[in-house]
C-alpha positions, 0 to 999 in steps of 0.5 A, spaced: 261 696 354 270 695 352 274 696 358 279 702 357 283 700 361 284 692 358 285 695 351 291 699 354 293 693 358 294 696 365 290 696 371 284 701 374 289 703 379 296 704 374 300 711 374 298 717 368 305 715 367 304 708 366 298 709 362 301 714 357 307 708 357 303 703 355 300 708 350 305 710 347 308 703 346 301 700 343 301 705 338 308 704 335 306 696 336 300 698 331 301 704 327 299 702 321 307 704 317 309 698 321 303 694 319 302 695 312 295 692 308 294 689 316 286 692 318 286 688 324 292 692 326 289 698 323 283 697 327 287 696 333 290 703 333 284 706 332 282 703 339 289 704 343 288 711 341 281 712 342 282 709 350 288 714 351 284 719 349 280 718 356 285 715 360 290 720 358 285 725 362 285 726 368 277 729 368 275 724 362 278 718 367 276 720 373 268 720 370 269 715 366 271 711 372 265 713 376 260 711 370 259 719 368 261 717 361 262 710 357 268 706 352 266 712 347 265 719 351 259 719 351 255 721 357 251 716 361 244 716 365 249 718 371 253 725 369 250 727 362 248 734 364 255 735 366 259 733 361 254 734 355 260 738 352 263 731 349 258 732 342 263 738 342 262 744 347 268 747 351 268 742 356 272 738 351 280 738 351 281 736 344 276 740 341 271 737 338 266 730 339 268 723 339 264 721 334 269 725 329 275 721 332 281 725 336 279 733 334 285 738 334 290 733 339 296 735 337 300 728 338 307 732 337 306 732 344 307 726 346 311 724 341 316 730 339 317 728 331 310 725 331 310 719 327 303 718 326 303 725 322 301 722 315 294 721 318 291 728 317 284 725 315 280 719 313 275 717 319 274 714 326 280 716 331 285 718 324 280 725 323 282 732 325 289 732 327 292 739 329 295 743 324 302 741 327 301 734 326 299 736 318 305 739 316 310 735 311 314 732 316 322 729 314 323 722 314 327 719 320 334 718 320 338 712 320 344 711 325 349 707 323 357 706 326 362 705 322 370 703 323 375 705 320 383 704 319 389 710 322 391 711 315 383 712 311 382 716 316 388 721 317 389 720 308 381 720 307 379 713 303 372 712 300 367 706 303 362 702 300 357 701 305 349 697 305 344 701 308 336 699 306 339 694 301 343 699 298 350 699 297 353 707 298 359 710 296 362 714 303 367 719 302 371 719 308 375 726 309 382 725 311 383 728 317 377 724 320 377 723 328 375 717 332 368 719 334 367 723 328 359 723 325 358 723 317 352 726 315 349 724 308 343 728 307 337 725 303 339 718 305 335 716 310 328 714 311 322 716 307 317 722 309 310 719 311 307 725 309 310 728 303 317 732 307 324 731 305 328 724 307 331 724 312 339 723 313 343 718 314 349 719 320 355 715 321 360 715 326 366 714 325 370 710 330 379 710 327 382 703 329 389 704 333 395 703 328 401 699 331 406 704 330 402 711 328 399 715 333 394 722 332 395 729 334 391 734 331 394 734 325 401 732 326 402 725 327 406 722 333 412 716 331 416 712 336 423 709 333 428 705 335 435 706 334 441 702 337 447 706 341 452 706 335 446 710 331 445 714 337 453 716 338 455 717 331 449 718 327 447 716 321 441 715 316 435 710 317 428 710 314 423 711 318 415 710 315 410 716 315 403 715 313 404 717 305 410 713 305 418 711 307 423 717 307 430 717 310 432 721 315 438 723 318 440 722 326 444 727 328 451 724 332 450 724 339 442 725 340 439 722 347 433 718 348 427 722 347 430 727 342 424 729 337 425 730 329 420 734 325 418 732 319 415 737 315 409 736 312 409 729 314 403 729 318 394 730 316 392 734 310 386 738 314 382 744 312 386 748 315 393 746 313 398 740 313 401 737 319 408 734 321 411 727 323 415 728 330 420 722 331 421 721 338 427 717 338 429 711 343 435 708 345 435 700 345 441 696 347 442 690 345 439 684 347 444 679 347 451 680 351 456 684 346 463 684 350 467 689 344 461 694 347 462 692 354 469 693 353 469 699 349 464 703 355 469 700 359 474 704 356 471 710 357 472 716 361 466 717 365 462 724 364 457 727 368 448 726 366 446 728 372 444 734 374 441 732 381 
C-alpha cells in the first residue's frame, strides 16, 4: 500500500493548504507539457494526482487515515459498507469511481486558466475531466518588458525583439508613456487543446531624456539664456523632438517666462501638443568688470513686491 502522504511529500499531520500547495507545485514539476516523451514523468503525475485526490478531501482523508479506504479508494475490510459509493455512487464527490481516473473534477478550480486542460481522455487519472476543462482553452501569454529612449517614444519607432527564438517587428506608437503595455495578439504560447495562441504583452519603460521632459502631449524644455539675451532680446536655437528651430526671445523677459511652440510637442490620437520653453537667466561664471560696471551705473528699480 503507497503513502498518500510520501507521494505528495508532506506530513500526515500537514495543513489542507499545505496539501493542496505541495500538489499543485508536483503537477506543474510533472505535467507531461513540461516533460515531453518522459513516461516516468507521465506516470508521476498520474500518482501526485490520484494522491490529492484523497488527501485534497477532507472525508476521503479523514478515512483513508483511519484505514476505511486504501492508496486507490478503495474501501477496506474497516469501512466498506460505508463508503461502497467509490465504485461510483453518490458518496463520491467527483462523481465516478477511481478505477476510471478523476470523474468530473474540474481542475479549473484550483488552477484558474486550468493547464492540464489538454487532458480530456485516455486512461488512468488523465479520463473524465469536466466539461470546463474540455474546452478549447487560449495559450498562455508571454510577459515581456521593453526600454525604450524619450524620442521613439514621443515620435514612434519600430523595435526588432526575439521572443521563442523569433525576431518580431514592434511598432511603438508615438505618444507612448512609461509604463504603457503593448498587446500583440497571437503571438503568445500555443493553445494545449486546440484554442487560439495566446498574446504576447509588452511594457514599455520610456528612459528619461537629458533635456526634454513629457506632459501629456506637449513636451517641457528648460533653456539657458545669458542676461544680454534676457535684456535686449534676440534669436536662439532651441532643439524640439523633431528637430532645431529658431525662436525668438523678447527684450526684457524674466527667468521662468514660458514660450509656446505650436505644434512642437507629441502627435497622439487625440491631436498635436506643443513645446513650452521656460526660460532661465544664467550669469556669467567667470568675473566680468564691463558687466559689474554697467549694473553699476544703473539706476535701481523696484522687483519686489513684499
Amino acid at each position: 500500500m503507497k503513502d498518500l502522504y510520501q507521494i505528495l511529500g508532506v506530513a500526515k499531520t500537514a495543513s489542507d493548504s499545505e496539501i493542496k500547495s505541495a500538489f499543485r507545485k508536483l503537477a506543474r514539476k510533472y505535467h507531461p507539457d513540461l516533460n515531453k516523451d518522459n513516461k516516468e514523468a507521465a506516470e508521476k503525475f498520474k500518482e501526485v494526482n490520484a494522491a490529492y485526490e484523497i488527501l485534497g478531501d477532507k472525508e476521503k482523508r479523514k478515512k483513508y487515515d483511519n484505514n476505511e479506504i486504501d492508496d486507490e479508494g478503495k474501501p477496506t475490510g474497516f469501512g466498506a459498507g460505508s463508503y461502497g459509493a467509490y465504485s461510483g455512487g453518490a458518496g463520491n464527490p467527483f462523481g465516478g469511481g477511481f478505477a476510471g481516473g478523476t470523474g468530473n473534477f474540474d481542475f479549473s478550480s484550483i488552477f484558474g486558466e486550468d493547464i492540464f486542460s489538454q487532458f480530456t481522455g485516455g486512461n488512468g487519472g488523465f479520463q473524465g475531466f469536466s466539461q470546463a476543462s474540455r474546452r478549447p482553452r487560449k495559450g498562455e501569454d508571454i510577459s515581456y518588458t521593453m526600454r525604450i529612449d524619450f524620442l521613439s517614444a514621443a515620435l514612434g519607432a519600430e523595435k526588432s525583439v526575439s521572443l521563442q527564438g523569433k525576431n518580431i517587428n514592434v511598432k511603438i506608437p508615438a505618444g507612448t508613456t512609461d509604463g504603457q503595455t503593448l498587446r500583440l495578439k497571437g503571438l503568445g504560447m500555443a493553445s494545449p487543446n486546440g484554442g487560439p495562441n495566446g498574446d504576447v504583452l509588452i511594457t514599455l519603460n520610456v528612459s528619461k531624456h537629458p533635456y526634454f521632459e513629457a506632459d501629456g502631449l506637449n513636451v517641457l524644455l528648460e533653456v539657458p539664456i545669458s542676461i544680454k539675451e534676457a535684456v535686449l532680446g534676440g534669436k536662439i536655437t532651441v532643439p524640439t523632438i523633431s528637430g532645431k528651430v529658431a525662436v525668438t526671445i523678447p527684450p526684457y523677459s524674466s527667468s521662468g517666462e514660458k514660450l509656446r511652440l505650436k505644434g512642437k510637442g507629441i502627435k497622439g490620437r487625440n491631436g498635436q501638443g506643443d513645446e513650452i520653453v521656460t526660460l532661465r537667466i544664467v550669469v556669467p561664471q567667470t568675473p566680468n568688470p564691463a558687466l559689474e560696471k554697467a549694473l553699476a551705473d544703473l539706476p535701481e528699480s523696484v522687483v519686489r513686491t513684499f
